[in-house]
Backbone as JSON Lines, residues from 0, in Angstrom:
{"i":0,"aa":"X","n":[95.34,-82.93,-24.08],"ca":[94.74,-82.27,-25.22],"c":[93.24,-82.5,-25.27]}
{"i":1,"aa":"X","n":[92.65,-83.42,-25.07],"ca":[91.04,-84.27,-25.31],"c":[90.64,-82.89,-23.54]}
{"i":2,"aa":"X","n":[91.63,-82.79,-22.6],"ca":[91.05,-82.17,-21.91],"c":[90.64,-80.6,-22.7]}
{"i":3,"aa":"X","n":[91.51,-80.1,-23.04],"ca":[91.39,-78.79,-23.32],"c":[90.28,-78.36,-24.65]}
{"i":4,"aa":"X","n":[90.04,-79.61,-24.86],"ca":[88.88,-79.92,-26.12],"c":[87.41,-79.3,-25.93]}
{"i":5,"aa":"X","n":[87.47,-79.77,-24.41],"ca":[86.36,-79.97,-23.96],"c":[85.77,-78.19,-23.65]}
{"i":6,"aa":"X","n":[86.59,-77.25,-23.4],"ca":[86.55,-75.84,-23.39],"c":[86.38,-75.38,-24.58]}
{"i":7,"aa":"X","n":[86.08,-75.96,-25.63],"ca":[85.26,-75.43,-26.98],"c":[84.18,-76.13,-27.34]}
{"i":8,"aa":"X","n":[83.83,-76.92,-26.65],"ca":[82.63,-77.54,-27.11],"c":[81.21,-77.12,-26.54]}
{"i":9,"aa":"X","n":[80.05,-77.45,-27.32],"ca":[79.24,-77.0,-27.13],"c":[78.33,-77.15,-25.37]}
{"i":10,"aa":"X","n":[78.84,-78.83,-25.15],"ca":[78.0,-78.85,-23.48],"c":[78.9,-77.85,-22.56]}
{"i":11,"aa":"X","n":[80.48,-77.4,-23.42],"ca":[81.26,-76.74,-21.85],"c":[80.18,-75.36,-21.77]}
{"i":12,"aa":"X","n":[79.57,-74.56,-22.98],"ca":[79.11,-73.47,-22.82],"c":[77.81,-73.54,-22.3]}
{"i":13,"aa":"X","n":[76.85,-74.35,-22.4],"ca":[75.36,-74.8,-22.07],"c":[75.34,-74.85,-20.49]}
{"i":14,"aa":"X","n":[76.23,-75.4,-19.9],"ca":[76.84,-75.73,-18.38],"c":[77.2,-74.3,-17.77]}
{"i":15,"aa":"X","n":[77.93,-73.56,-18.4],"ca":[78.15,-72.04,-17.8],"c":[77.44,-71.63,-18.3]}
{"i":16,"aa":"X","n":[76.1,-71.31,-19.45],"ca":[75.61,-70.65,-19.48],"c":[74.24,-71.0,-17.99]}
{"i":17,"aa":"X","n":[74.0,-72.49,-17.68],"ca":[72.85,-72.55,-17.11],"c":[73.52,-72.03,-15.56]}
{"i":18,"aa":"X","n":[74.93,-72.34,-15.32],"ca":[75.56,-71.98,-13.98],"c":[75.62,-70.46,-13.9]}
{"i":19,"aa":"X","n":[75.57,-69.91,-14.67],"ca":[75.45,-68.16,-14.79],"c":[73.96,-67.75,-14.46]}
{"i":20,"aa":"X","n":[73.19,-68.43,-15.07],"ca":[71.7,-68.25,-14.78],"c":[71.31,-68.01,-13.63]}
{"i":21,"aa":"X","n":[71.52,-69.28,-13.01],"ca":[71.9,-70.01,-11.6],"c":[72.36,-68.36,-10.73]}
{"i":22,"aa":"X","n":[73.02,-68.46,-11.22],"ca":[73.94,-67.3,-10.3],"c":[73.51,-65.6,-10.09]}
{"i":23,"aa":"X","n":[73.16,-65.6,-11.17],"ca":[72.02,-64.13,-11.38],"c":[70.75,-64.7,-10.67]}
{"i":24,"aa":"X","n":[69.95,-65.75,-11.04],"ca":[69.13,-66.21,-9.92],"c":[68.73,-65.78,-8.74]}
{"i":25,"aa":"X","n":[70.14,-66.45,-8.1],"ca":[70.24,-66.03,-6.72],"c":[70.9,-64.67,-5.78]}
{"i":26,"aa":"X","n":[71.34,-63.83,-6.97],"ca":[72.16,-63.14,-6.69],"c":[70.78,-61.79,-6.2]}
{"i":27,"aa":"X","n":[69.97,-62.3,-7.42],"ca":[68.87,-61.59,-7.52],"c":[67.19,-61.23,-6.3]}
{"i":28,"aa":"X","n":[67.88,-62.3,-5.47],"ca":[66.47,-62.67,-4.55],"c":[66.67,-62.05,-3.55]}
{"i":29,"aa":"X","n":[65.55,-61.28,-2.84],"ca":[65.66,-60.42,-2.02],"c":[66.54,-60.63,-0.88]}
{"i":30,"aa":"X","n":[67.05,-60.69,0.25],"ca":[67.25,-60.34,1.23],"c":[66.39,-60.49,2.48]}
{"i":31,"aa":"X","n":[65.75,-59.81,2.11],"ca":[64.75,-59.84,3.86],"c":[62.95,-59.69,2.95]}
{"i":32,"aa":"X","n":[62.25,-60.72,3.29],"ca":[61.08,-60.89,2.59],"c":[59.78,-60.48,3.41]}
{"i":33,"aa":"X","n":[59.33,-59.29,2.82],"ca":[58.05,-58.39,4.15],"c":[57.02,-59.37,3.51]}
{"i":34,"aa":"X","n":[56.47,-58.09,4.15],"ca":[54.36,-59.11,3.63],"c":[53.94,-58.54,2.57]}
{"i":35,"aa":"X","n":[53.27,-59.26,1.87],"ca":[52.86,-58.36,0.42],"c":[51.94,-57.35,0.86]}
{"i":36,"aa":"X","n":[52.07,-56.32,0.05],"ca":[51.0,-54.69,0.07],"c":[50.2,-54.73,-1.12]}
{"i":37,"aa":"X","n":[48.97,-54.27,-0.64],"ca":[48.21,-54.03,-1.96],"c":[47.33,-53.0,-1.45]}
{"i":38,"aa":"X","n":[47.67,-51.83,-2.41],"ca":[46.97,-50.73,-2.33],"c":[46.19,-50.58,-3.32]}
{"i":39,"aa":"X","n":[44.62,-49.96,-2.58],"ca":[43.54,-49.85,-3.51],"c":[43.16,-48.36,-3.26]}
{"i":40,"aa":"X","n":[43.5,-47.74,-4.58],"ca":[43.42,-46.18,-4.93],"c":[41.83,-46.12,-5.09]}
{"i":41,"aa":"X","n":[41.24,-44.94,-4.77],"ca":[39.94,-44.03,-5.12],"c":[40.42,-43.81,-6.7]}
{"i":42,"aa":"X","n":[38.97,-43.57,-7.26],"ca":[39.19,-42.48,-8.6],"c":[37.9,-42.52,-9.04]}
{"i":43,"aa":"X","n":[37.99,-41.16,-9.69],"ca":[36.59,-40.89,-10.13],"c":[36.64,-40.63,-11.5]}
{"i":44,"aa":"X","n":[35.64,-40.77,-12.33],"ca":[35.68,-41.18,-13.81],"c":[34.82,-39.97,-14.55]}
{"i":45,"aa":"X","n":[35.28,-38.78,-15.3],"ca":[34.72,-37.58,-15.31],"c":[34.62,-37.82,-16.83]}
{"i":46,"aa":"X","n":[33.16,-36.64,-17.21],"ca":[33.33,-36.71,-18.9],"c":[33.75,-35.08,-19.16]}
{"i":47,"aa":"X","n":[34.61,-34.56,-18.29],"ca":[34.89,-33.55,-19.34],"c":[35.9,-33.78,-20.38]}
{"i":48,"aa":"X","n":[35.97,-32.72,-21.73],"ca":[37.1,-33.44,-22.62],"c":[36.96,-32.28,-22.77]}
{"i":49,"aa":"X","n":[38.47,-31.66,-22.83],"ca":[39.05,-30.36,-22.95],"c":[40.08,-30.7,-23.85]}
{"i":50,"aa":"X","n":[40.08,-31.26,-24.8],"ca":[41.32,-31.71,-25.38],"c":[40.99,-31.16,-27.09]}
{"i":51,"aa":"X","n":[41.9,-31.13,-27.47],"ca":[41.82,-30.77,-28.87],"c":[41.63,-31.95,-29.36]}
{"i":52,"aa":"X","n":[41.41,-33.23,-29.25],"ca":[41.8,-34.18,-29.86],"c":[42.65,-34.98,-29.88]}
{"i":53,"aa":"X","n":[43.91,-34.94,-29.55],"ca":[44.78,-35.46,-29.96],"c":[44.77,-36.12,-28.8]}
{"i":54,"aa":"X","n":[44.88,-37.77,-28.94],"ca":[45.0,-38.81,-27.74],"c":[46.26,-38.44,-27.12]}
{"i":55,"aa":"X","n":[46.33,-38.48,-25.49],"ca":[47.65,-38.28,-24.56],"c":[47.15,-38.57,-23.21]}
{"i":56,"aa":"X","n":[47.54,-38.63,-22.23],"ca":[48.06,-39.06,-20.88],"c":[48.86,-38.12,-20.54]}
{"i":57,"aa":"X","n":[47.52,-37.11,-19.3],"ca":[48.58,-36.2,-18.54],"c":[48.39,-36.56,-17.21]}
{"i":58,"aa":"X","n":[49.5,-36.26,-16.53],"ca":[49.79,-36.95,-15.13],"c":[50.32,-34.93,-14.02]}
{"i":59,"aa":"X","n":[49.51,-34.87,-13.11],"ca":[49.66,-33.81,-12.28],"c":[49.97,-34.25,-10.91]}
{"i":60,"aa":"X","n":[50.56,-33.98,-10.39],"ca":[51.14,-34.01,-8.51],"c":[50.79,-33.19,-8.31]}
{"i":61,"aa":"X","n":[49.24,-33.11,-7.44],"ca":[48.6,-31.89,-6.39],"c":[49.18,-31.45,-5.4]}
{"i":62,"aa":"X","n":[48.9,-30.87,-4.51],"ca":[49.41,-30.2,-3.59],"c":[49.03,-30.69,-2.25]}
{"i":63,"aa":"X","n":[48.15,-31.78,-2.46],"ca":[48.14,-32.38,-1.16],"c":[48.43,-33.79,-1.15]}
{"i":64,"aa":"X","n":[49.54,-34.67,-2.54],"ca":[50.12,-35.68,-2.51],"c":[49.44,-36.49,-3.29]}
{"i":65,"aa":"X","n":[48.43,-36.14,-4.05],"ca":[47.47,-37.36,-4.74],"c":[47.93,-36.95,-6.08]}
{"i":66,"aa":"X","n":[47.83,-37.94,-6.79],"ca":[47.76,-37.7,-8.99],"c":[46.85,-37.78,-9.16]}
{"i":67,"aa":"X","n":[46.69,-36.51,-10.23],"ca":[45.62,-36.4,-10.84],"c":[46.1,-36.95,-12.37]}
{"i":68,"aa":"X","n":[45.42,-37.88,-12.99],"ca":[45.38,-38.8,-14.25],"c":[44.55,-38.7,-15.38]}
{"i":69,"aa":"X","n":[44.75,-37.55,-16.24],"ca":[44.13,-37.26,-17.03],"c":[44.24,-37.52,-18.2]}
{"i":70,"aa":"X","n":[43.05,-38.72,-19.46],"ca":[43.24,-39.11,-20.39],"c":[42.82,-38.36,-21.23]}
{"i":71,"aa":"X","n":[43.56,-37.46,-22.3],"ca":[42.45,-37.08,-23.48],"c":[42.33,-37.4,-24.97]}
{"i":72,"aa":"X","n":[41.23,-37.41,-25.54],"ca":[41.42,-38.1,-26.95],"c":[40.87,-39.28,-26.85]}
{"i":73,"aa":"X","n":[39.93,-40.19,-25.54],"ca":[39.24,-41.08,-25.65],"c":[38.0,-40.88,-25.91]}
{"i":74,"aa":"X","n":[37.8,-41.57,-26.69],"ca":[36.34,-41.34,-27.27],"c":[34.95,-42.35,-26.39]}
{"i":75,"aa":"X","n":[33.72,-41.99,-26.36],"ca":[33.0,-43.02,-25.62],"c":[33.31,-43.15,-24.06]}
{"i":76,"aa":"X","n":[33.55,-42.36,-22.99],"ca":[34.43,-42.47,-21.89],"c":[32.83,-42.16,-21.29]}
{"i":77,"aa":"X","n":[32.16,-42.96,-20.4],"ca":[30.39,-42.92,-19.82],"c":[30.75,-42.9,-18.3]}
{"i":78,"aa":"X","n":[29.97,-42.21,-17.86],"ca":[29.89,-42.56,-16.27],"c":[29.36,-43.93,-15.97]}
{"i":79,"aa":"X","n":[29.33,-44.5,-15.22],"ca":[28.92,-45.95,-14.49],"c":[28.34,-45.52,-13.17]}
């Protein structure tokens, strides 16, 4: 009985909860580990504002594979 006690108490759940952790953990880690990539995009910083106003984020796929990322509704936007 003192055994079966022990399956309601609070360390039996703390123990499967950290052994579950544990287990998503590892379940979670890659496989086969490449080399890190870091890609550094172009972009150019324009002041036209064609926008009515209203702040948004439009996103276009050109025709030769690049996004075009267009913010409107920012105010103060300067060339550098």
């Amino acid at each position: 009985m003192i055994l079966l006690s022990f399956f309601s108490s609070i360390e039996f759940y703390v123990i499967m909860a950290v052994i579950a952790a544990a287990v998503v953990a590892m379940a979670s880690r890659p496989q086969v580990r490449g080399p890190v990539v870091e890609y550094l995009l172009a972009s150019v910083l324009s002041t036209e504002d064609d926008s009515d106003g209203e702040p948004s984020v439009e996103f276009t796929c050109m025709d030769d594979g690049t996004v075009r990322l267009v913010r409107h509704g920012v105010q103060d936007v300067t060339m550098v």
